[in-house]
C-alpha positions in Angstrom: 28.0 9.0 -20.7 26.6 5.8 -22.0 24.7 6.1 -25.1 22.9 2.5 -24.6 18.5 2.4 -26.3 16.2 3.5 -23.8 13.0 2.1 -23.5 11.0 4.9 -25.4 8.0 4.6 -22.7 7.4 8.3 -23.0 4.6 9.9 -21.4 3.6 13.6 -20.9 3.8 15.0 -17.3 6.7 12.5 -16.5 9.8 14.0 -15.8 13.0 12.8 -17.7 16.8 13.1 -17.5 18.2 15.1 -20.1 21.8 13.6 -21.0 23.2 16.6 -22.9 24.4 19.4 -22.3 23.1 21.4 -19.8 21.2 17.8 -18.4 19.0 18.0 -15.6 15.5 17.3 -15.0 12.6 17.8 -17.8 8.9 18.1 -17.0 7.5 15.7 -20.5 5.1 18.3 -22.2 4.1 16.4 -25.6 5.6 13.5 -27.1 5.3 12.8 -31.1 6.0 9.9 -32.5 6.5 10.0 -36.2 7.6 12.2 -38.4 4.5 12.4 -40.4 2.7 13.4 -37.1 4.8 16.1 -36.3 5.1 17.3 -39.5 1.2 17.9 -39.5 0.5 19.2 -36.3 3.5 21.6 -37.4 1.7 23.1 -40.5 -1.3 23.3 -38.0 0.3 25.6 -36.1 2.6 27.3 -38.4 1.1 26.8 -42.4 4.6 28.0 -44.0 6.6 25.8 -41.7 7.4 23.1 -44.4 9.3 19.9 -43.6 10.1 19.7 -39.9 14.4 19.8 -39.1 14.3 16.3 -37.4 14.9 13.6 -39.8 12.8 10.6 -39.2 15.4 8.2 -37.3 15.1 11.0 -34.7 11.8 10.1 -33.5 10.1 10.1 -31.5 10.7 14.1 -30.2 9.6 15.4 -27.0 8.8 18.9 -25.9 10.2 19.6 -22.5 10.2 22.0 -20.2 13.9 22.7 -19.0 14.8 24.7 -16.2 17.2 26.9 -18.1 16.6 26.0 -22.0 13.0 26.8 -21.3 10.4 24.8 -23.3 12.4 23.1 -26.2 11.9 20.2 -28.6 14.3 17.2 -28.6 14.8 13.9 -29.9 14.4 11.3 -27.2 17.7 9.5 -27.1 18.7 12.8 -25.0 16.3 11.9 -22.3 15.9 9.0 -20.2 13.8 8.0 -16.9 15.0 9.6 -13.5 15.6 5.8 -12.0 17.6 5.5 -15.3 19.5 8.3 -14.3 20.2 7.5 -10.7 21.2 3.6 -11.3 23.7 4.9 -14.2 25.3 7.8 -11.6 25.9 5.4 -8.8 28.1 3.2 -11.1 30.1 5.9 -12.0 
């Protein structure tokens, strides 16, 4: 699996590759940024939460929806575009 940048054009409702382990397709559900972002809308939603566990070169994160992992949070160099996908499988 090639680990090569992706171009980090992430929009919710698109769905992405995931290229980990279990891969397949992931329906884009939210997408933040920064860590300072996250780490807000965090403590909005869970006060005692503190720091979030993704260290700021992780970003941005995306919450997918996976069909087996359910709906998880990820940094984005796990995902990339379907076409993506699909060029980089036929060269295999």
């Amino acid at each position: 699996m090639s680990w090569e940048e992706v171009d980090n054009s992430w929009k919710k409702g698109e769905v992405y590759w995931q290229r980990r382990q279990p891969g397949g397709e992931c329906l884009c559900i939210e997408v933040w940024d920064t860590w300072e972002e996250y780490k807000k809308q965090l403590n909005e939603r869970l006060p005692d939460a503190g720091d979030p566990v993704w260290g700021k070169h992780d970003f941005p994160i995306l919450q997918v929806l996976h069909p087996t992992e359910g709906l998880i949070q990820d940094p984005s160099y796990y995902y990339e575009n379907l076409e993506r996908a699909i060029a980089r499988g036929e060269k295999l």
